[in-house]
N, C-alpha and C positions, 0 to 999 in steps of 0.2 A: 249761587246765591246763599247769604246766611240764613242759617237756623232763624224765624223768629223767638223775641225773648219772652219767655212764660214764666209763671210764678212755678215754684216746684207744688207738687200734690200739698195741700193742706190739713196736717191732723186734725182734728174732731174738737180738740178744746182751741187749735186756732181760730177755725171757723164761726165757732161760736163766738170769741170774744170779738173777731171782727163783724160781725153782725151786729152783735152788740155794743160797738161804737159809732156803728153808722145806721140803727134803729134809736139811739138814745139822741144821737147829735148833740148831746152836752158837755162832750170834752173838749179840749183845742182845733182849732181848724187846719191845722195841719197835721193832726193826726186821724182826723176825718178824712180830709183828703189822699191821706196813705192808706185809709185800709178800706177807701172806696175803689183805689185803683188796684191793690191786691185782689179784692173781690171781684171785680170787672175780671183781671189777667184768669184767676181762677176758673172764671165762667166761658172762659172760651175768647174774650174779646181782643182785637189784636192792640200794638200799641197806637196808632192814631186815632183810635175810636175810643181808647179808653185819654187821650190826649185831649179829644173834643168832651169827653165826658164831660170829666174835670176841669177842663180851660185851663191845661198845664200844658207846658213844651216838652214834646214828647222823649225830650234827653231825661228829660225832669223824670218821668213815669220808666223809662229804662231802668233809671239809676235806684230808684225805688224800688224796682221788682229784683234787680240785683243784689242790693245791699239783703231785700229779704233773704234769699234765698243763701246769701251768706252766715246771716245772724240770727235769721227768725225775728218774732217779732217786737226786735228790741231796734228794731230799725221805722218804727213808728214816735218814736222818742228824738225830735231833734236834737243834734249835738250841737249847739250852738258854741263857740268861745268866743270870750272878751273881745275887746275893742284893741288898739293898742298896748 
């Protein structure tokens, strides 16, 4: 069986500023949503519990906790490009 996927240990000014975006809830909603599920993986939560949290597919909250733990938290920052 695989490893589950967790968020790596979160520094001390991580933690806070994700606290701080999901105590204020006045920034984007999908940056609310990323560092509601980082918080959750942090806390011990596995990914389907943190899947119903949020009402996200749980590929969605993987790929989330991945990209973190690659970039830190400039993976709360959608990349969106253009159209065509």
């Amino acid at each position: 069986m695989t490893q589950p996927v967790r968020v790596r240990r979160l520094t001390e000014p991580e933690g806070q500023k994700l606290q701080r975006i999901v105590r204020r809830g006045t920034t984007s909603t999908v940056r609310y949503r990323r560092a509601m599920i980082l918080l959750a993986s942090a806390g011990g939560n596995t990914v389907p519990v943190i899947a119903r949290l949020v009402q996200a597919d749980e590929d969605t909250v993987r790929d989330v906790i991945h990209r973190f733990n690659e970039i830190g938290l400039a993976c709360l920052d959608p990349q969106w490009a253009g159209g065509r």
